[in-house]
N, C-alpha and C positions, 0 to 999 in steps of 0.2 A: 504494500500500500504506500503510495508516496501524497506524501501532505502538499508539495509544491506543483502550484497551478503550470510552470513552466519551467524545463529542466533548470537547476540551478548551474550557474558557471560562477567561480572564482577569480576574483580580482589577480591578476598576477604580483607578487609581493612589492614589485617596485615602484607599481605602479600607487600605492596606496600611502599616506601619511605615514612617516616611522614609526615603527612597533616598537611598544616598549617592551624592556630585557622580560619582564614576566610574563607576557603575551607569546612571545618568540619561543619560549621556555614552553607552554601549554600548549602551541601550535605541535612542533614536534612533539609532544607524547600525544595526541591528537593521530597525529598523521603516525606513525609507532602504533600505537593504539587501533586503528583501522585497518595495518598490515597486520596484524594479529588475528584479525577480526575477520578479513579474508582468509585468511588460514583457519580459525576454527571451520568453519564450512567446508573449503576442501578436505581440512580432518576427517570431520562427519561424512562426508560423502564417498571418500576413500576406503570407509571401514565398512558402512552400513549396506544390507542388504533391503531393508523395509524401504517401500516405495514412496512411502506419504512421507519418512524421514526424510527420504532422498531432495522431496520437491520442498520442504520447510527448507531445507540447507540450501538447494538452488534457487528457491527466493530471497532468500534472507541474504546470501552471500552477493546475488548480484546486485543488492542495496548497498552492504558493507564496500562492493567495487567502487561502486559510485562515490559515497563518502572517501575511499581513498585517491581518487580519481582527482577530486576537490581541491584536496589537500595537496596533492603533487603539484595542482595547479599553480597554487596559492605561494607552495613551498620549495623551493631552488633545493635538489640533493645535497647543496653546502650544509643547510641548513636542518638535514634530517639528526635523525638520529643514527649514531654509530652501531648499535646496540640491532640494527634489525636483521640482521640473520639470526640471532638470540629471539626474537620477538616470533620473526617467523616459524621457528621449530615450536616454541612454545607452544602459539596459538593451533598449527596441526595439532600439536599431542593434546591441548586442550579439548577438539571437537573428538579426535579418533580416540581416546581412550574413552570418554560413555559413552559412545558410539558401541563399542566393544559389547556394554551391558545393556544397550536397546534407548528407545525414546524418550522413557522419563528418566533415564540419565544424563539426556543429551537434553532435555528442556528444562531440566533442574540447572546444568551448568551454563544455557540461554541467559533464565531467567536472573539468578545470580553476576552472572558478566555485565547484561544489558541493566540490572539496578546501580551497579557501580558506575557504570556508563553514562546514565543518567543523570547522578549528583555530579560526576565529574564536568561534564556539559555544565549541569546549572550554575556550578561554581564560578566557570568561566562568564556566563551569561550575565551575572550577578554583579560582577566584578567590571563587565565593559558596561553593564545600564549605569555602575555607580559613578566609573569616568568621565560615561558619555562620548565614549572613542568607537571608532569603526564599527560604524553600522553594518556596514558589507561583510565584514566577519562575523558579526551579530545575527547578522539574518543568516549567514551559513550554519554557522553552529543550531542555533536553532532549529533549524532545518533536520540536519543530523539526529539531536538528539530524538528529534520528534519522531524517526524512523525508528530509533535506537526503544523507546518506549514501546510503538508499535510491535519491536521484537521481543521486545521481556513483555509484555501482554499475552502477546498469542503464546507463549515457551508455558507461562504460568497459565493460561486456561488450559493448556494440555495436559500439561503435569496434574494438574488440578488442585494445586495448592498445598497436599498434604503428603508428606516426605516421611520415610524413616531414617534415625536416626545415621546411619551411613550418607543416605545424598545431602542431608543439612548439614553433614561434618564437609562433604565434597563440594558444596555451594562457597561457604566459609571457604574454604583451601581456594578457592577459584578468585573470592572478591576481593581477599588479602594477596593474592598474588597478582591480580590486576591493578590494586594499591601499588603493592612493590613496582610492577614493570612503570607505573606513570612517574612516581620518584625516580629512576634508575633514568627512565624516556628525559626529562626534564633537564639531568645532568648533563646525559654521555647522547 
């Protein structure tokens, strides 16, 4: 499902008022973050043999292209992160291992990604209304996460909310380590 009336494009970075150091810093884990994010789906789609999993991960990952797509826009490779072949391996092992155990472990570790996803967005969102800086990132970002909720919605109607005590411990391991990669994203 996409929220935007008309494909979204990205301003190219130089073209736009200077970014400040802590914008520049969330862009790349941003853009880290969305190569991950392509990667869980080809995970999932590598491992699984169920067909309805199959087409959840082929919609959802060719959303996830798009937002990465954005970002390269937006973002000159000077300015990525070092760290993405790290990120890439991750985000496969992330979809393909509950891939491994079927669909509510792959929509438990959705729902879990795309909730961190989410506050991580809002934060930034928060941060540029309090400025009042770059609206054109504004509206991207926004954009993003709006898909990004879309994805942890439908993950968590499927799962249907109610986990035992192993996939709420594997959600947890999923949102603290997408904590970690955004810290690590932000540095290196």
């Amino acid at each position: 499902m996409t929220h935007a009336t008309k494909p979204l494009r990205a301003p190219p970075l130089a073209s736009l008022p200077p970014i400040p150091p802590w914008l520049a810093r969330e862009l790349r884990s941003d853009h880290a973050g969305e190569t991950g994010a392509v990667m869980i789906y080809r995970g999932i789609v590598a491992v699984t043999r169920d067909e309805a999993l199959r087409d959840f991960a082929a919609r959802h990952g060719t959303t996830e292209q798009g937002h990465l797509d954005l970002l390269e826009e937006l973002l000159p490779p000077a300015k990525r992160s070092l760290l993405l072949p790290v990120w890439k391996v991750a985000g496969f092992l992330t979809g393909a291992l509950p891939a491994l155990f079927g669909p509510r472990a792959v929509h438990v570790t959705i729902d879990a990604v795309e909730t961190f996803v989410d506050h991580h967005y809002q934060q930034q969102l928060d941060r540029l209304d309090a400025e009042g800086i770059h609206p054109e990132i504004r509206a991207l970002l926004a954009t993003c996460q709006a898909e990004e909720v879309h994805h942890r919605d439908e993950a968590r109607d499927l799962h249907g909310g109610v986990t035992g005590a192993l996939l709420r411990a594997w959600g947890w391991i999923v949102g603290a380590g997408s904590s970690a990669a955004v810290m690590a994203a932000k540095r290196v």
